[in-house]
N, C-alpha and C positions, 0 to 999 in steps of 0.2 A: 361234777367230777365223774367222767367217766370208768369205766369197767375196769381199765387197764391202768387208772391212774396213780397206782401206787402199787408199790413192789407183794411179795408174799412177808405174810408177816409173821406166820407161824405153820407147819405140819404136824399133822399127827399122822404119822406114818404108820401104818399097821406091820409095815416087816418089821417095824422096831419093837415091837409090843413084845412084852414075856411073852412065854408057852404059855396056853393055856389063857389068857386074858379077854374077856369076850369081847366082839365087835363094840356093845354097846361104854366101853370106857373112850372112846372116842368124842362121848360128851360130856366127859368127866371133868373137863378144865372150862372154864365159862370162856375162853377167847374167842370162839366160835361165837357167842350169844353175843359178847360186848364188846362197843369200839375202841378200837386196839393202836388203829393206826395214826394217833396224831392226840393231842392236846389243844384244849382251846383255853385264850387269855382271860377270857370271861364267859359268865353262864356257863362254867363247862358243866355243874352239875344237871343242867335243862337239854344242854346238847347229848350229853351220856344218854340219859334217857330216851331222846331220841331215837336215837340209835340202838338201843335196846331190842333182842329179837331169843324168844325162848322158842323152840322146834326142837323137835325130833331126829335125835341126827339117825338113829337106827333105820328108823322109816324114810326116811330122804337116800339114804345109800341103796334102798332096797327098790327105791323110785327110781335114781337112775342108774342100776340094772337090770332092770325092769324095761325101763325106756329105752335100751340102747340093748337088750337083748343079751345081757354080758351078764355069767354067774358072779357073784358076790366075792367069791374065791379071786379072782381075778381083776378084781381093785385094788391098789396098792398103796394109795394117799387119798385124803381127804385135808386141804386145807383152805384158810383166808386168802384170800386171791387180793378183792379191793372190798374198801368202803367209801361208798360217795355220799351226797347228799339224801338219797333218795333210798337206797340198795347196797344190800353187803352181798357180794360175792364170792362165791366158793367154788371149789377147781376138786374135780374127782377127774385123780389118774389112776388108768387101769398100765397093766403090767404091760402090754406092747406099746404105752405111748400113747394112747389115743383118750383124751382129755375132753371133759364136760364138763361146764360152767354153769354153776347155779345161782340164779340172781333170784334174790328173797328180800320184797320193800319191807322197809321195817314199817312198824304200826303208824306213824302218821305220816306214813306217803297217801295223797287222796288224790284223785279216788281210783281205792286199792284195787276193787275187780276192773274196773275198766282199764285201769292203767297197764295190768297185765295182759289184758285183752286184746285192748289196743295194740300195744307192742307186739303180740304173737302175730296179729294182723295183717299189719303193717309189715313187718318183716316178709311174711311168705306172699305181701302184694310188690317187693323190692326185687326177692328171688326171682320171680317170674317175670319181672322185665329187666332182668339181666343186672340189677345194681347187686356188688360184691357185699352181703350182710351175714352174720353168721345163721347159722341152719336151726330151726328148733326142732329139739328131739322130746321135747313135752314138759307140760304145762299145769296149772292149775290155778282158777281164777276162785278158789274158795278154801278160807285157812280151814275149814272142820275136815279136811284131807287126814291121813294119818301123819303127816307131818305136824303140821301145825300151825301151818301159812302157805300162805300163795306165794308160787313160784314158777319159774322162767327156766328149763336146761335147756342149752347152748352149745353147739360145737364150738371149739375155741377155735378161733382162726389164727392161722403163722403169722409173723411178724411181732411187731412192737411199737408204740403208740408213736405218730409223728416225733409228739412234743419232747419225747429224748431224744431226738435229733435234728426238732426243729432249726434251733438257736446255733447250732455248731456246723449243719451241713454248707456246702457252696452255693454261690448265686445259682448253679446248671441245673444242682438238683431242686433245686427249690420250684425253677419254672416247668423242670418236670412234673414236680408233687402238686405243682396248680393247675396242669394240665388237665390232669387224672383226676380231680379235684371240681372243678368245673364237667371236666367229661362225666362224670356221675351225677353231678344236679340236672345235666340235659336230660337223662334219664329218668332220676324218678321226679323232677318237677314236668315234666309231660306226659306220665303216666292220666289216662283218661279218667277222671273222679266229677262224679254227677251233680254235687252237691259240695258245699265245707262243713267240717265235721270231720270226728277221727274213724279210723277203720275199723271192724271186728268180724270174727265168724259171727255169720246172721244168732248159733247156738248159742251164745254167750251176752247177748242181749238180753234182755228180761221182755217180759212180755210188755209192757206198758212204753217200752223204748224202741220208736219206730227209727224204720233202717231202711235209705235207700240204694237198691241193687248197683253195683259197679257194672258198668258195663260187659259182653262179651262171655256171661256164665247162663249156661244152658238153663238149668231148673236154679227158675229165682226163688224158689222155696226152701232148696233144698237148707238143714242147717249148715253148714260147710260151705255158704256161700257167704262172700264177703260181700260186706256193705256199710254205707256211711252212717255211722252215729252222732250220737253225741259227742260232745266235746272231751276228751280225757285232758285237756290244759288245768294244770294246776290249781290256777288263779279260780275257777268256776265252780270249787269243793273246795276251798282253804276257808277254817274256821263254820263259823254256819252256815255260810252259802252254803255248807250240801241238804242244807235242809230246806232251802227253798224251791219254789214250785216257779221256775224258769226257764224259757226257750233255751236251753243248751242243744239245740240242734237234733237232725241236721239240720243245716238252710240254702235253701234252693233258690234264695235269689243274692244279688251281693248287700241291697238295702237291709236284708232282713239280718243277715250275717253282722253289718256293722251297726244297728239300731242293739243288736241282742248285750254284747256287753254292756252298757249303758240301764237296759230295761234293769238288767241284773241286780248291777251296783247300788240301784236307786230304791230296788226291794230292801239290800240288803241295809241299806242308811235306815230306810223306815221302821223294819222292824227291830234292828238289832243297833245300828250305830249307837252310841253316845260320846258324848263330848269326849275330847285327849288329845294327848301332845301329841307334837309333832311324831312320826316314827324315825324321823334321822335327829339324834340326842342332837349332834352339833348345831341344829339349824335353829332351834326352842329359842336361843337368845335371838333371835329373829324377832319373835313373833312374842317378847316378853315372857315366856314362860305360858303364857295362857293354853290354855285346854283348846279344841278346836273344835265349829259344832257341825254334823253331820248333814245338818240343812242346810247351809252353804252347797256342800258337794252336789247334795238332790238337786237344787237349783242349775250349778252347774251343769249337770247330765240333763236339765230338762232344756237347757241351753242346746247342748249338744244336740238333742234329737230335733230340735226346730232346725237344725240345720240340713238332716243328715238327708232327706229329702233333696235338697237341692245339691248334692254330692254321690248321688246314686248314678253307679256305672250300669248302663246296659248289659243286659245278659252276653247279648254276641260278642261283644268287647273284651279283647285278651286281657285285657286286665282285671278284667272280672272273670276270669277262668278260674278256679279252685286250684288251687295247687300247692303240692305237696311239700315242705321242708322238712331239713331235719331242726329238729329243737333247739340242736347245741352242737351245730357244725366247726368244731375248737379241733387242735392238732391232737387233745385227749383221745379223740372219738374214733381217728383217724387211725387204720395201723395199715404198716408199711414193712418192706421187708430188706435184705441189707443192700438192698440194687435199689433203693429208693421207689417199687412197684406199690402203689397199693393193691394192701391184701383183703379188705373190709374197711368199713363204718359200722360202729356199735354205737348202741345206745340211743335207743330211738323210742325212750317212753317218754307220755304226755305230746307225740305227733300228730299234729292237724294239717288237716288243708283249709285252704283260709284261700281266698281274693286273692290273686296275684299281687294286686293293687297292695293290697296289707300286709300280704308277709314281703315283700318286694327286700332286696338290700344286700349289700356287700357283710358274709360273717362279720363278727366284730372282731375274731384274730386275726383277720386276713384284710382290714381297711385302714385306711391311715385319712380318715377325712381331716380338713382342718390345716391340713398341708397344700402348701399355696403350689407344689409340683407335682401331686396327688389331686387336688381340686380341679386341674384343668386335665388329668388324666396325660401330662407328659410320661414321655418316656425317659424313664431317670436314669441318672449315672449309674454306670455298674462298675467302672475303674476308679480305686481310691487315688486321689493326691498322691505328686511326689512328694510332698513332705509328710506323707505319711505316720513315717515311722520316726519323725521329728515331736510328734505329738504325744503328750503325755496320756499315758493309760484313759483316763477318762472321758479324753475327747476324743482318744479313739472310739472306745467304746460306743460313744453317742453318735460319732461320727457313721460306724457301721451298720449302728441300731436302724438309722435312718434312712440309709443306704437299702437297709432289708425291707422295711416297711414301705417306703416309693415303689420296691420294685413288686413285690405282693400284691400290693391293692394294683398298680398296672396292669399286670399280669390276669388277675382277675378281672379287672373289669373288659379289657382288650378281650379276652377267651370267652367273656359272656357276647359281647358285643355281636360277636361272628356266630356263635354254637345257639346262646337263649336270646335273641334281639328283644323279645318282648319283655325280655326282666330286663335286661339292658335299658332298656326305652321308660323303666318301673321306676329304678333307682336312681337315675338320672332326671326326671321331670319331677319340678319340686311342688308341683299340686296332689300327684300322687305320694312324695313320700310327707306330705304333711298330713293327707290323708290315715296313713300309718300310723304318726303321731299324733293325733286322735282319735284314734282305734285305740291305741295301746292305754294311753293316759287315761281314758275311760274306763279300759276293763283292767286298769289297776286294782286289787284291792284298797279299800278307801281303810288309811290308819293313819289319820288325823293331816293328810297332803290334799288339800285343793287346790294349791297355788299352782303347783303342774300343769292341769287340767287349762286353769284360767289363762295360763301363758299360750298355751296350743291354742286355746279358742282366740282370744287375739290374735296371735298369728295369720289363722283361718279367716278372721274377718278381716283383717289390712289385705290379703292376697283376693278378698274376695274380688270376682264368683268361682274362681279355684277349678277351672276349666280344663278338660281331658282331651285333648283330638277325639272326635267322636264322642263324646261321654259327657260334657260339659252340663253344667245343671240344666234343664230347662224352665222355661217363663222369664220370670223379673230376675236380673241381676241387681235389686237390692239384698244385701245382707240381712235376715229376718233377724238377730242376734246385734245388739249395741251394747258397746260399755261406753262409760262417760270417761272425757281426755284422765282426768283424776284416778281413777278407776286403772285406765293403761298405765300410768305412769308410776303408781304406785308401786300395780304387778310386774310391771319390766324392771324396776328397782329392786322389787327382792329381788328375782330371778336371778340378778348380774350377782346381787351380794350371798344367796345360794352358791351357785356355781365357784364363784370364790373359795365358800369356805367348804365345800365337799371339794376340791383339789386340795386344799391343803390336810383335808381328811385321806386324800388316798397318797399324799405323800406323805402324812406321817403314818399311815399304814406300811407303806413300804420299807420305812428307816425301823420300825419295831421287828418288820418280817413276820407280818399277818396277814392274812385274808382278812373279807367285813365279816365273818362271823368269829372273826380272834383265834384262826387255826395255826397252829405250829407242829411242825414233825416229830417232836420229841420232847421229852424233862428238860434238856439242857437247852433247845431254844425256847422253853416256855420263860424260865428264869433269865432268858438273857431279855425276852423280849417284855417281861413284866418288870427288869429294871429300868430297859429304855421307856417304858409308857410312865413310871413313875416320874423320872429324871424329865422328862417333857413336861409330864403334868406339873412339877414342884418351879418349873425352868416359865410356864404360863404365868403361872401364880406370881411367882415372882413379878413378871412383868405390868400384873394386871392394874388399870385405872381405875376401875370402878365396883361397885358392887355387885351388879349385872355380870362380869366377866370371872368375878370370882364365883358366883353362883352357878353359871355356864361348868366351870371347872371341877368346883368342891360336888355340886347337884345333877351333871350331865357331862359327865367326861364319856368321851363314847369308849374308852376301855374298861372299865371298871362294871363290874357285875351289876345288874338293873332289872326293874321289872319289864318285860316286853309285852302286860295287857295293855 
């Protein structure tokens, strides 16, 4: 969720305040500490705490005017701006208008100091090659601050987030806002980055955490110089991975870049795995309810790196150039102004440069794979039928839905093709993006899914030797990696009957009107949507055959409150 993705939820206005009532009752009400804006159908008491953040509001107002140079007299609001997954944000307006955004991760965003590091980095390496980001006016990457946490202020930039306009604007604006949209990835994915791995001022590394220089900065010592770190991606600090002793970067070749997730995961099977169910409840009647064991996965990964060798892209090779994406390129992220201009992109923590090769690919709001007039990249219709408005509400609807989505992913891919050819050339060759698909599926956190993994590495071995122009493995094109026909045909069978029942997992998400973590905007759709998940659940049961599918139900219903060790 980005910054902007949800309205204000509350002010505490100081011109409202009695005479006489000190600044410091501004953190008198806990809404500022606790999340305010929305209800979840299940685990909400684990999400609340998530989201949980105690600071200092006295010292944080006095931070940013301090940082922006403005007497304290001359602020006139402090309030909730957004909460996403990661970071609650807060809006200090001063009395002419002019507005800073304080973004504060709550306690299990990891990893905290680099993540804020990162971010500040990244940003001021965005400014300087001309991509539209908001400005930081200061920072702190250590909670013993007088605040009380690490935080991020922000200019707030004009405009308003695509996605309130995404669904309602016209076809004209649309291929304008792809325009604009692509015209910025030409930018900062061509930004010159020596290595993959995430950005930071050299000062905010620690000393044990080597950093290589970005090109084009006079004194590579100085601290204020930027350079490639470690990783700040999520996945590589979630749970006890932060405690291992692991190449999270940077990495100066692309083999060593795609060998690292895999090293990772394999540490953390050995010493921390143990056996457990699947992490998607629906899928458990799969696999009988059984536990799953952590040596399989290692096996798996050791799978993987017998391969990865003969998948390594030459350094000169565009596709192994580093390069920069944003994390969560959604219409959240995006803001725009009432002429349809973008005005910024926010929200760029947890940013790496990765391979071209691996981060390669059409956003996923902006693709419609899977569509057979999408898939050969025609150019679709943009005039509805005359009988149009013969069609009842619902097929309009889907009618247009689709309409929208043909002409997006076109648009995108046609503006990459001519502006980025080499991403072009990425996400279109299906050696490179299966490459992707096992990068990803490797450096997944391992919570009890191996079947993933094993589907990709088939894959990988039916395409083998999984050849690049220029890049193509070298030596023997045998496959060093076999599974036995039994072995494939098993794995391709879950997979189909997966896929099955996670569709009907996100449409019956969408009839309750939840996200997968069970969020709803308010008391009144928590109760309409915890009727609708009963009425399903009671409407299953009824139907069910066997014992298996009542225990799926009664034991693993994926709405109902659950342990998620």
């Amino acid at each position: 969720m980005g910054l902007y993705s949800t309205p204000f939820v509350r002010a505490y206005n100081k011109a409202g305040k009695t005479p006489g009532r000190s600044m410091s009752s501004w953190s008198s009400s806990r809404d500022l500490f606790e999340y305010t804006s929305g209800r979840f159908l299940f685990n909400e008491e684990l999400r609340l705490a998530e989201r949980r953040i105690q600071f200092d509001v006295d010292a944080l107002v006095n931070v940013v005017c301090r940082s922006t140079n403005r007497p304290v007299r001359d602020l006139s609001s402090v309030s909730k701006l957004a909460e996403g997954g990661f970071n609650r944000v807060l809006q200090a307006t001063f009395k002419d208008g002019y507005t800073v955004l304080v973004r504060i991760p709550y306690k299990v965003t990891v990893p905290k100091r680099l993540a804020v590091a990162s971010e500040v980095a990244t940003l001021d390496v965005l400014r300087r090659n001309g991509v539209p980001v908001p400005k930081v006016v200061g920072y702190s990457v250590d909670q013993t601050n007088s605040v009380g946490a690490e935080y991020i202020l922000l200019e707030k930039l004009e405009g308003q987030p695509l996605s309130q306009v995404w669904f309602t604007m016209d076809n004209k604006a649309r291929v304008k806002i792809m325009k604009q949209i692509v015209a910025a990835e030409n930018k900062f994915m061509h930004i010159p980055i020596p290595a993959s791995g995430s950005l930071y001022y050299r000062r905010d590394l620690e000393q044990t955490q080597f950093g290589i220089t970005l090109p084009g900065q006079s004194d590579v010592s100085a601290p204020d110089q930027i350079v490639v770190g470690p990783t700040a991606q999520h996945a590589w600090w979630y749970e006890e991975r932060k405690a291992l002793e692991v190449d999270r970067g940077p990495w100066d070749s692309y083999l060593a870049c795609f060998e690292a997730p895999a090293r990772r995961e394999m540490e953390y099977c050995r010493r921390f795995g143990k056996p457990r169910l699947h992490v998607e409840r629906c899928l458990r009647e799969l696999y009988d309810f059984q536990e799953m064991s952590p040596t399989l996965h290692v096996d798996l990964l050791s799978d993987y790196l017998k391969l990865a060798p003969y998948l390594n892209i030459p350094s000169e090779h565009p596709l192994a150039r580093p390069t920069l994406r944003h994390p969560d390129f959604s219409p959240n992220n995006i803001m725009v102004d009432s002429s349809n201009n973008m005005t910024g992109i926010i929200d760029w923590q947890h940013a790496v440069a990765l391979p071209l090769c691996l981060c390669a690919g059409i956003p996923r709001y902006f693709q419609n794979w899977g569509d057979p007039v999408s898939e050969v990249l025609a150019k679709p219709e943009t005039k509805l039928p005359d009988n149009f408005r013969e069609l009842n509400q619902d097929e309009q609807t889907i009618m247009q839905e689709t309409m929208r989505r043909r002409l997006v992913h076109f648009y995108y891919a046609a503006l990459t093709m001519n502006q980025i050819p080499h991403h072009f050339d990425a996400l279109r060759d299906e050696n490179s993006m299966l490459r992707a698909k096992l990068f990803n599926r490797a450096g997944t956190p391992w919570e009890g899914d191996s079947q993933s993994l094993m589907y990709w590495m088939i894959q990988a071995c039916n395409k083998w030797p999984m050849s690049i122009d220029k890049g193509g493995p070298p030596g023997s094109t045998k496959c060093p990696v076999e599974y036995s026909e039994q072995e494939v045909l098993h794995c391709t069978g879950l997979h189909d009957q997966e896929q099955e029942k996670l569709q009907i997992l996100t449409e019956m998400r969408d009839v309750i009107g939840i996200d997968s973590l069970g969020w709803v905007p308010d008391d009144e759709h928590l109760e309409q949507s915890r009727a609708m998940a009963q009425n399903i659940k009671a409407g299953l049961l009824e139907q069910s055959e066997s014992d298996t599918e009542r225990t799926a139900l009664l034991e693993h219903f994926s709405f109902d409150d659950h342990d998620e060790a």
